[in-house]
C-alpha positions as CSV (number, residue, x, y, z in Angstrom):
1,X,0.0,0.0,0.0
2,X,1.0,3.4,-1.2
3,X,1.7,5.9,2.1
4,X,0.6,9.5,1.5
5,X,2.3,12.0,3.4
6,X,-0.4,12.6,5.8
7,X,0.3,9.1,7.0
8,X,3.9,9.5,7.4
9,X,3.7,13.2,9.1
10,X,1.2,11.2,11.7
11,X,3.4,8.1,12.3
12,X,6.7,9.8,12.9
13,X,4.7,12.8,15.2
14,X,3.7,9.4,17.4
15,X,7.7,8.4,17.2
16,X,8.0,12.1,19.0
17,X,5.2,11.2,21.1
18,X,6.7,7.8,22.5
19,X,9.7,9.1,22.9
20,X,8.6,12.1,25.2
21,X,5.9,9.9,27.0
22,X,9.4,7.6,28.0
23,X,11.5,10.8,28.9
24,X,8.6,12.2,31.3
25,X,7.8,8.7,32.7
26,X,11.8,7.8,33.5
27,X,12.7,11.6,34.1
28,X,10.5,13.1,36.5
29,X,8.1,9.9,37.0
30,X,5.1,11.8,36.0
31,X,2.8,9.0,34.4
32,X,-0.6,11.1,34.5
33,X,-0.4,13.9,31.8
34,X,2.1,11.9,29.9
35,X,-0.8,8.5,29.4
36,X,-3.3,10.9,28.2
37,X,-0.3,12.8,25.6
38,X,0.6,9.2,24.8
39,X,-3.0,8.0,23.9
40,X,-3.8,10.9,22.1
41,X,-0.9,11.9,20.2
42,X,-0.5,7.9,18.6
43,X,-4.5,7.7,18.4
44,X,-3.9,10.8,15.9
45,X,-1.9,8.5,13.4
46,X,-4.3,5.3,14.4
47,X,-7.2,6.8,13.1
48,X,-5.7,8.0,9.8
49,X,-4.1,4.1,9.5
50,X,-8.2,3.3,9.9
51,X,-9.5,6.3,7.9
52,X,-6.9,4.8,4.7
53,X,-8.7,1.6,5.0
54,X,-12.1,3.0,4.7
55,X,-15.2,1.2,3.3
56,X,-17.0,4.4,2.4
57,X,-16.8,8.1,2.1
58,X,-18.9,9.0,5.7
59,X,-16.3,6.2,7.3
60,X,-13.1,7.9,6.2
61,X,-14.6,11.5,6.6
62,X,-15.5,10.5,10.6
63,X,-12.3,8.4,11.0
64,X,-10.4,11.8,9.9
65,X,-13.0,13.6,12.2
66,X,-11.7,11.6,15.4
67,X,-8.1,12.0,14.0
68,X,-9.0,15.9,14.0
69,X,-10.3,16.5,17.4
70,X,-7.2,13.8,19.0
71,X,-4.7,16.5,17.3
72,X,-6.9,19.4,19.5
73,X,-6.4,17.1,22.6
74,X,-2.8,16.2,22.1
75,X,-1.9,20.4,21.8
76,X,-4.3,20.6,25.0
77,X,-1.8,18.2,26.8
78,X,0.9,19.5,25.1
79,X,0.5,23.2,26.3
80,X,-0.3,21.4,29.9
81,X,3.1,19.2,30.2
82,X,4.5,22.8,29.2
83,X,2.9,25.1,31.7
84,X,3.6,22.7,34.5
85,X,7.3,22.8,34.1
86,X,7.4,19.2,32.8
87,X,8.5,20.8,29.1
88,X,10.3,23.7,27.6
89,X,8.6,26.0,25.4
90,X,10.9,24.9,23.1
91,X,10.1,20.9,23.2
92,X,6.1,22.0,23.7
93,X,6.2,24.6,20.5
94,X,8.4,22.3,18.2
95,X,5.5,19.5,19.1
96,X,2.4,22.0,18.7
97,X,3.6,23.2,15.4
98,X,3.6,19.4,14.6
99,X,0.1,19.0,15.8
100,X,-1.0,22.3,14.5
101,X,0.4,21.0,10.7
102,X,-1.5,17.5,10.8
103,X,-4.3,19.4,12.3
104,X,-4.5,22.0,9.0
105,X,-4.2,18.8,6.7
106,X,-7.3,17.2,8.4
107,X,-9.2,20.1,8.4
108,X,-8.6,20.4,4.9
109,X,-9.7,17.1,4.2
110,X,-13.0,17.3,6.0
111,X,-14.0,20.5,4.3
112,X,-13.0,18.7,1.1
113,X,-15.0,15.3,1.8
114,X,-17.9,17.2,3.3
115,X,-18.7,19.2,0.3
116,X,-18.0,16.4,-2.2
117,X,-20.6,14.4,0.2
C-alpha cells in the first residue's frame, strides 16, 4: 500500500510522542499527563491508519474527524506538560507546530470530503 504524506507526518509525530511519553515517565516519574499525551498523540496516526482503509466516504470523513479532534487534545496536553514545568517552550512549540500542521491537513480534508458528500 502506497503511504501518503499525511500518514507519514502522523506516524513519525507518534515516534515524537513515545519518545517524550518515555522521557517524562523515567525523568520526572510523571505517568498522568504523559498517558493521556501518549494515547492521544499515537490515536492521531491510528485513526488515519483506519481512515486509509475506509469502506466508504462517511467512514473515512468521521475516521479523519476523530483524528482531528485527538490532534486538538494532544496540543491541550501539550501546552499542559509545558505550563507545568514538565516541558520547555521549546520541546512544547516544536510539538504543537507538529500538531497544528496534521491538524490543518485534516481540516482540509474534511472540508474537502464534506462538500463532495
Amino acid at each position: 500500500m502506497k503511504e501518503n504524506p499525511l500518514s507519514t507526518k502522523s506516524y513519525d509525530f507518534a515516534l515524537k510522542i513515545v519518545a517524550l511519553f518515555k522521557k517524562l515517565t523515567l525523568e520526572y516519574k510523571e505517568y498522568i499527563l504523559s498517558k493521556q499525551l501518549l494515547r492521544s498523540g499515537t490515536s492521531i496516526g491510528a485513526n488515519i491508519a483506519e481512515a486509509n482503509g475506509a469502506i466508504s466516504k462517511a467512514d473515512f470523513s468521521s475516521k479523519i474527524s476523530i483524528a482531528y479532534k485527538e490532534s486538538l487534545e494532544t496540543k491541550y496536553w501539550l501546552n499542559l506538560l509545558r505550563d507545568s514545568d514538565y516541558i520547555s517552550d521549546e520541546q512544547a512549540n516544536i510539538l504543537i507546530d507538529d500538531a497544528d500542521e496534521l491538524s490543518k491537513i485534516m481540516f482540509s480534508i474534511l472540508k474537502t470530503t464534506r462538500i463532495k458528500n
